[in-house]
C-alpha positions in Angstrom: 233.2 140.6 108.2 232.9 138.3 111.1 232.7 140.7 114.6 231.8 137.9 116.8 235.3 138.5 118.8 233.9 142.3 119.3 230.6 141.1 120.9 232.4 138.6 122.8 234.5 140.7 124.6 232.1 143.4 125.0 230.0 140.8 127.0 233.1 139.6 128.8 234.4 142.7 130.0 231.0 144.8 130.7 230.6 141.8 133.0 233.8 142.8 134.9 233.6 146.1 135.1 231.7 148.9 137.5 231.5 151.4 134.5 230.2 149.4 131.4 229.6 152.5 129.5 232.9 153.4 129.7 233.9 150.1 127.5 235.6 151.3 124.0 236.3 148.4 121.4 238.3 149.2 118.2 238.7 146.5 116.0 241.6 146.6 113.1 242.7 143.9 110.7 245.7 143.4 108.9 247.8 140.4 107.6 249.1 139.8 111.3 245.1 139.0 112.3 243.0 140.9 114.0 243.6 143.1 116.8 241.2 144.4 119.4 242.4 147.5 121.3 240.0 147.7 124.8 239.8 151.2 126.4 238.0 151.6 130.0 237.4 153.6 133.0 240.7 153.9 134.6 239.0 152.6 138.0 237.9 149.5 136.3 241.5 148.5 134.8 242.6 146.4 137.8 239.2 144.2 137.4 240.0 143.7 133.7 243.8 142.8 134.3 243.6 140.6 136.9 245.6 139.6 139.9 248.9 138.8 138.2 247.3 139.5 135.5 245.9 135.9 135.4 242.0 138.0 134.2 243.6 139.4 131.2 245.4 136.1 129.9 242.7 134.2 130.5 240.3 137.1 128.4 243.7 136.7 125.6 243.2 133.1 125.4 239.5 132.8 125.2 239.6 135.5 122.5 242.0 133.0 120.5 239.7 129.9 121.0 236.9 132.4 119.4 239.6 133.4 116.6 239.7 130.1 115.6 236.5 129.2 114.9 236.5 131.8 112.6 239.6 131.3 111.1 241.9 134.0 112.8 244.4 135.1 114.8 243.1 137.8 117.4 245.3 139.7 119.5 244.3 141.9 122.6 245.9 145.2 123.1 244.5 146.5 127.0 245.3 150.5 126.4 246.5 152.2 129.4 243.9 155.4 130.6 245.6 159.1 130.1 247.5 160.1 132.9 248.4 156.8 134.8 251.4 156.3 136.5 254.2 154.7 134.6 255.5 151.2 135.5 258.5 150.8 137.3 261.2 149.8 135.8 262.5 146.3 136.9 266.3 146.4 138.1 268.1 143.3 139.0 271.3 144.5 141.3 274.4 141.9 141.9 274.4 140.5 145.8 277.2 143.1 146.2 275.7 145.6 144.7 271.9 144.8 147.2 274.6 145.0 149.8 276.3 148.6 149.1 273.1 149.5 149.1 272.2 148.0 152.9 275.2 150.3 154.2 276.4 148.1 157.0 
């Protein structure tokens, strides 16, 4: 079995981070392709994602280009650390509804 996707993003993301020994890899492969799930130091998860999160999709889509050459489809799952602060939720309001809210 071909783990040139593992070593790849190993080097990528070690290069990122502040805490390369944190960097957990665990590759699984089923008939969807192969997915890599990335643990790291909690600190070092804004490096890894990116402003906008423009770091991680451009990490996504070299990881394709390497799944290619060998013939498969590789998907990146970014795990979130233990602990962290859920997103929040986005909530679209009405105009009326932003302006019941203003209280004039």
């Amino acid at each position: 079995m071909n783990e040139s996707d593992v070593q790849f993003l190993e080097y990528v993301v070690k290069a990122l981070v502040d805490n390369p020994n944190d960097v957990k890899i665990e590759r699984t492969v089923d008939e969807m392709g192969v997915l890599l799930k990335l643990s790291i130091n909690p600190a070092d998860m804004g490096k890894v994602i990116g402003r906008m999160g423009n770091t991680a999709k451009s990490i996504r889509t070299l990881l394709r280009v390497v799944g290619m050459k060998n013939n498969a489809r590789v998907n990146l799952k970014i795990n979130e650390p233990e602990g962290a602060a859920p997103r929040p939720e986005k909530t679209t309001k009405t105009v009326d509804e932003a302006m019941a809210d203003l209280q004039l």
